[in-house]
C-alpha positions in Angstrom: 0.0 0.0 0.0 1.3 2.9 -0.7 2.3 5.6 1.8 1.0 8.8 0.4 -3.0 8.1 -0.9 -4.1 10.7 -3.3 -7.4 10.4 -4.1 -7.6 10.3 -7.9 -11.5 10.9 -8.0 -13.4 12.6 -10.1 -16.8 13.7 -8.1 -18.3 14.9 -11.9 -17.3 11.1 -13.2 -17.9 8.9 -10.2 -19.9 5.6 -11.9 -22.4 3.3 -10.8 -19.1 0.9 -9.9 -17.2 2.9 -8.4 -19.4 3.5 -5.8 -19.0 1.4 -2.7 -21.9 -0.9 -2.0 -22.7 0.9 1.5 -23.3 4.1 -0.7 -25.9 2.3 -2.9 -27.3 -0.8 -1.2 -28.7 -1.7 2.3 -27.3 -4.3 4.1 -29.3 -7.5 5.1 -31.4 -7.2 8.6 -29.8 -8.5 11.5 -32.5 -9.7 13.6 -30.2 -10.6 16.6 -28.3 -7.0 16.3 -30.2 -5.1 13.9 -29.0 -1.1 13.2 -30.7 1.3 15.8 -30.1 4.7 17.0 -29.6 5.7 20.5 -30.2 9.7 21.7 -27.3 10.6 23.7 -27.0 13.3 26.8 -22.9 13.9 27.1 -21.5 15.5 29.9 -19.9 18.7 29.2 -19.2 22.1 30.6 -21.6 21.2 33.8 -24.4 20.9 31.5 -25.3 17.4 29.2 -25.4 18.1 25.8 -27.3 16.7 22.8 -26.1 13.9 20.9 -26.7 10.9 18.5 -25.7 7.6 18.0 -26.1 5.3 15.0 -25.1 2.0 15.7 -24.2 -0.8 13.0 -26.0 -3.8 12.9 -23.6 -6.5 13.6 -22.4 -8.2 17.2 -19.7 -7.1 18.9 -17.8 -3.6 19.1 -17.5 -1.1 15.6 -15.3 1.3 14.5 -16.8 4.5 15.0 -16.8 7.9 13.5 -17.7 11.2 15.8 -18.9 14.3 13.4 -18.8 17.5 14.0 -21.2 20.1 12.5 -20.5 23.8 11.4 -21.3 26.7 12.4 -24.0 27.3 13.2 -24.7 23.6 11.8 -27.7 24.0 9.3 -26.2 21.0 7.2 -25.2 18.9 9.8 -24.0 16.1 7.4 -26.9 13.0 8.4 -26.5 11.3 5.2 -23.0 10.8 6.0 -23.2 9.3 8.9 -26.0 6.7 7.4 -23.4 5.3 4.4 -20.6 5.4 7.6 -23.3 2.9 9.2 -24.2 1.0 6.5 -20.7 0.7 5.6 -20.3 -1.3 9.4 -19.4 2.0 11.3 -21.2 3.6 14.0 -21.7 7.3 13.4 -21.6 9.7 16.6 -23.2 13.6 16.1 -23.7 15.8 18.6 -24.2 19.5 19.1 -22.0 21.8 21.0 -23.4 24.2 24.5 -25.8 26.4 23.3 -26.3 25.2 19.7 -29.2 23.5 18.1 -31.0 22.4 21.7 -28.1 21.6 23.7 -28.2 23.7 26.9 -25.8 26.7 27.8 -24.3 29.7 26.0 -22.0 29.1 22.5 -18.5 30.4 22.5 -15.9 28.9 20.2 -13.6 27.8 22.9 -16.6 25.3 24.1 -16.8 23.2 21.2 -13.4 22.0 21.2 -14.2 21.2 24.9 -17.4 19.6 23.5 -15.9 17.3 20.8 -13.3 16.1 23.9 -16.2 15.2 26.2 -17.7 13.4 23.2 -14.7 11.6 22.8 -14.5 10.7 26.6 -18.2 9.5 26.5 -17.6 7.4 23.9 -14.5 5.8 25.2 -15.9 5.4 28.4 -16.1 1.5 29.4 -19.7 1.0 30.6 -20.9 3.7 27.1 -18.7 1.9 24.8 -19.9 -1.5 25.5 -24.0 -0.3 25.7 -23.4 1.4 22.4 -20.9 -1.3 20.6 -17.9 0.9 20.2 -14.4 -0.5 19.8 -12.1 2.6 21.4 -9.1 1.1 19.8 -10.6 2.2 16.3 -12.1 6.2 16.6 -12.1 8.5 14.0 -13.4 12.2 14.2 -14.6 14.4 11.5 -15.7 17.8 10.9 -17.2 20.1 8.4 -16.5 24.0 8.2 -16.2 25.1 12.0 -16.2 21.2 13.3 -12.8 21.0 10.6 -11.1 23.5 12.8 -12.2 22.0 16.0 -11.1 18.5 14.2 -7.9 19.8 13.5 -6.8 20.9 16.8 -8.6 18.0 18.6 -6.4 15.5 16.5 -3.7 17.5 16.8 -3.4 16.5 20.5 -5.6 12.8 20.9 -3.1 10.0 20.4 -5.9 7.3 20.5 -7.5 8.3 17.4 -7.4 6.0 14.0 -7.8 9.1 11.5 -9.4 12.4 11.2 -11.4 13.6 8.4 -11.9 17.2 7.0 -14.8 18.5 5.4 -14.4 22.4 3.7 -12.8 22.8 6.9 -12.7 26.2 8.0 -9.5 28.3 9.3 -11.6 30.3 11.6 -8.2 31.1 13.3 -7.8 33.8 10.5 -10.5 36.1 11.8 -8.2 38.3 13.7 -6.8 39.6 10.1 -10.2 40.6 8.9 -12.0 44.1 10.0 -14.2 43.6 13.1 -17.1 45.1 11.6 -17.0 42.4 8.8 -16.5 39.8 11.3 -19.6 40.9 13.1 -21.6 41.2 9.9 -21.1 37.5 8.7 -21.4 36.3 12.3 -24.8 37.8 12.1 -25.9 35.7 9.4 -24.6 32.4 11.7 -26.7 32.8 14.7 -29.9 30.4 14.1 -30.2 28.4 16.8 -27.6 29.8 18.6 -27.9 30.5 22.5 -26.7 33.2 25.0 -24.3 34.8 22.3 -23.9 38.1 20.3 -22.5 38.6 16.6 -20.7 40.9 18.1 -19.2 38.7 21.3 -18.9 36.0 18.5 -16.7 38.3 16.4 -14.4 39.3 19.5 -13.8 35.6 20.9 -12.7 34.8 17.6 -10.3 37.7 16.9 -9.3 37.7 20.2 -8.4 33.6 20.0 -7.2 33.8 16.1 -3.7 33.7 16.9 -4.4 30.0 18.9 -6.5 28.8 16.6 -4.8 28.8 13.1 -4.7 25.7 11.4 -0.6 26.0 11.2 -0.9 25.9 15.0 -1.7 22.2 14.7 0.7 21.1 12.2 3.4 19.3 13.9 0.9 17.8 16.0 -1.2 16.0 12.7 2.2 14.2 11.6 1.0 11.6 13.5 -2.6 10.9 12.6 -4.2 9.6 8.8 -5.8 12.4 6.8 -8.7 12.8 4.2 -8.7 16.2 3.4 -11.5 17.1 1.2 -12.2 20.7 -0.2 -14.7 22.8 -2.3 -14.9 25.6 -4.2 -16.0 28.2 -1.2 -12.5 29.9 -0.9 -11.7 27.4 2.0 -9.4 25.1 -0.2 -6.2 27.4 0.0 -6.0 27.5 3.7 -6.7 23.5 3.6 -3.5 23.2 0.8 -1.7 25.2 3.0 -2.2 23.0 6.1 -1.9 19.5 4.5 1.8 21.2 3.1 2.5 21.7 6.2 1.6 18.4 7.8 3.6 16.4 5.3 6.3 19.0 5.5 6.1 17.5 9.5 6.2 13.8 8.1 3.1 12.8 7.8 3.1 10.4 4.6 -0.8 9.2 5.4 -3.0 12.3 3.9 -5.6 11.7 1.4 -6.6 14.8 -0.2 -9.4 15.7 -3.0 -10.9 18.5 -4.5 -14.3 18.4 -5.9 -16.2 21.3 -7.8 -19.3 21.8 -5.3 -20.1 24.4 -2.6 -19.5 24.8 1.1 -22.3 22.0 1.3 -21.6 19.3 -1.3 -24.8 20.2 -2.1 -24.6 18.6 -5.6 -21.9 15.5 -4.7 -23.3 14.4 -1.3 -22.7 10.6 -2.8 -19.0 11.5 -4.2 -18.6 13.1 -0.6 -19.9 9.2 1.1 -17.7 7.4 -1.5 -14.7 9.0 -0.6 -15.4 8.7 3.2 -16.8 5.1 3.3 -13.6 4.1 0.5 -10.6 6.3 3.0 -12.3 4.6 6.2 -12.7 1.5 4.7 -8.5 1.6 3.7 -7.2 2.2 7.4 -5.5 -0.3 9.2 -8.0 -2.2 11.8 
């Protein structure tokens, strides 16, 4: 196998047969342990916040991907975690203090916070064996604002298998934009957001920026496998720059690919499950 993967896919050309069989076909019911989906409460922050699993049909422990949602999360990437399931993984989303349901106020610094009590609820003995996980194969993934808290969450958890980014966004690179523009595009971000103002979203984030640049985490991915997967929503240079970066460390285990589409995959959702179901699929169990 070779030690640098570079996804050769084309999202426009992606055939019938080229699609993995969890992408198109679902699997046989497993009467004895069929798929199901457990609602989650994770502890976090003081407060429990909201959370889903989707468990593989199968016996025993799964692999298991955690997802992370954007900000503020309006696609929050469902479909994904079905072909992860129906490819034999569970799938693990949740949403971050004061986002979407889950009690408390938003800030930025929470979700990392969040996605590490995620992680510890998941790993926990008595949670992994009620929900079938197998600790010794997690991966995390994120999309937009869950990429950045991805990247910095892999950046310093050893025990994961792989991480996965999705148009992640360098949020980190707020501090080099006018306030006043920061404040107007946080504006459009605040459905479902709790306890926060544009403008106290704008501030945390300049004030954090320097911290939270993806070349922060660099040296710290050389260890971890890497799908990198960009659009065209002005996010892909920033990604470029980071997975440079990260092989400049030593990291020989990124998979990157680029695929015409916006900051959704609106258009290429099943190019976007190929080439997650096909990168998880190739890690070493």
């Amino acid at each position: 196998m070779r030690s640098v993967f570079v996804l050769l896919l084309s999202a426009a050309t992606l055939g019938a047969q080229e699609i993995p069989r969890a992408i198109s076909t679902d699997p046989v019911h497993d009467k004895q342990h069929p798929a199901r989906m457990e609602v989650l409460h994770v502890p976090s922050g003081g407060v429990e916040i909201n959370g889903v699993a989707y468990l593989a049909a199968g016996a025993g422990a799964h692999p298991t991907l955690v997802l992370a949602h954007g900000l503020p999360g309006n696609e929050k990437n469902l479909d994904l975690a079905q072909a992860v399931r129906r490819a034999g993984w569970n799938a693990i989303t949740f949403n971050y203090r004061g986002s979407w349901g889950s009690p408390g106020s938003f800030r930025f610094a929470q979700t990392f916070e969040d996605m590490n009590a995620v992680l510890a609820f998941v790993r926990d003995p008595a949670n992994a064996r009620k929900l079938g996980i197998d600790t010794r194969r997690l991966v995390i993934a994120g999309h937009s604002m869950g990429g950045m808290v991805t990247v910095h969450t892999a950046a310093h958890d050893r025990g994961l298998k792989g991480a996965i980014l999705i148009s992640a966004a360098d949020m980190g690179r707020a501090d080099q934009q006018p306030r006043d523009s920061v404040i107007k595009h946080m504006e459009g971000d605040m459905e479902t957001l709790a306890g926060t103002t544009p403008t106290q979203m704008a501030d945390e984030m300049r004030a954090n920026g320097a911290s939270w640049r993806f070349a922060r985490a660099a040296n710290g991915l050389a260890h971890v496998p890497l799908l990198v997967l960009t659009s065209d929503d002005g996010l892909a240079p920033a990604n470029d720059s980071l997975v440079a970066a990260v092989r400049a460390a030593g990291n020989k285990r990124v998979t990157t690919l680029h695929v015409a589409t916006d900051h959704s995959w609106s258009d290429r959702r099943i190019a976007l499950e190929a080439a997650v179901v096909r990168w998880l699929d190739a890690l070493p169990h």
